[in-house]
N, C-alpha and C positions, 0 to 999 in steps of 0.2 A: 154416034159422034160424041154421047155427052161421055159416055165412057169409054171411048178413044183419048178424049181431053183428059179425062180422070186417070187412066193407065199412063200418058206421057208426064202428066204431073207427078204423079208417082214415082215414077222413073228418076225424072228431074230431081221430086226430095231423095230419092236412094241415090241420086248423083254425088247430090248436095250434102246429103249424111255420109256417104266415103269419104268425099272430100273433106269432109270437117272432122272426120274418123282420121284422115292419114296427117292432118293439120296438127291434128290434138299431140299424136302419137310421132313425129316430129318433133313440136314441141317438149314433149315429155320426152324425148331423147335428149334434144340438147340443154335439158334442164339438169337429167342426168349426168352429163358429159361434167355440166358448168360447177355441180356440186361436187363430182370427182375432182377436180381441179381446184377448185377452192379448200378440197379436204385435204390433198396433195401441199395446196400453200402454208395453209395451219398447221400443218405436222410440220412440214420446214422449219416455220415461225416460233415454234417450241421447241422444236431442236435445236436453232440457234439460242433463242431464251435458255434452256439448258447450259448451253457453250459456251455464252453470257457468264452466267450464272457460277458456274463453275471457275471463270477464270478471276470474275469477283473475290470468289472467294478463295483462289490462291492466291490472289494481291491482296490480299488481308491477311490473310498468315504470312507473307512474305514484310510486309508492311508491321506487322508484330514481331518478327523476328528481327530485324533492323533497329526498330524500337528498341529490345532490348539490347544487341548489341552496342546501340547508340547511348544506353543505357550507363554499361557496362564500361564502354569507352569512359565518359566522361564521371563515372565515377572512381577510374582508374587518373585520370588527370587531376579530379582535384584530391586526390591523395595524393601523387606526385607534387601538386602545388602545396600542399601544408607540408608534406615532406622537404621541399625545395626554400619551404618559407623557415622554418624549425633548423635547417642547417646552416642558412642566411645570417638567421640569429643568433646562432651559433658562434659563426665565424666572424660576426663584427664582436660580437661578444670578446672574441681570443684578439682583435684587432687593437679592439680599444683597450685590455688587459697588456695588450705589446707595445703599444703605444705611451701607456701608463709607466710602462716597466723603464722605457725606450728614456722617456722625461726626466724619469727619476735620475737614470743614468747618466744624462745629459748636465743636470743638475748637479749631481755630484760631481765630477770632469769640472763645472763650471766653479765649484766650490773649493776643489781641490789645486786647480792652477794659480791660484795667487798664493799660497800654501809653496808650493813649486817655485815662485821668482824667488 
């Protein structure tokens, strides 16, 4: 009987050992699954990062290109503005010159008509 006892305990740990064999190996499947899946998410995660990344840096050379354009604009304006200001001065310049000329003429006509009665 005492090794009747002893063979069904036996039995019972080689139950108990399969069962903790098909636990384990179970386990260590869905451990497998769980890091295939997570390894799937991190390559995504980089891939976006990449696509990120990438678009970063076309909005910075678009962002740089703009710049200079924006550059270029405004340094086409205020050459137009020193040009605009240069003919301004110009032209009150020939104003006040006509205006001058205008007085004088005025003056003379004013000088001239008592001459006349």
């Amino acid at each position: 009987t005492e090794l009747a006892a002893a063979r069904a305990r036996l039995r019972d740990s080689e139950g108990q050992r399969d069962a903790d064999t098909n636990e384990l190996v179970r386990a260590r499947d869905a451990a497998a699954g769980e890091a295939e899946r997570l390894r799937e998410k991190i390559a995504a995660v980089v891939a976006e990062g990449a696509r990120a990344a990438a678009e970063v840096e076309s909005a910075d050379a678009t962002i740089l290109e703009l710049r200079k354009n924006l550059e270029a604009v405004v340094g086409e304006a205020r050459s137009r503005d020193v040009r605009a200001r240069s003919s301004s001065a110009r032209k009150e310049a020939e104003i006040a010159r006509l205006a001058a000329v205008s007085e004088a003429s005025a003056a003379e006509l004013r000088e001239s008509r008592p001459r006349l009665r």
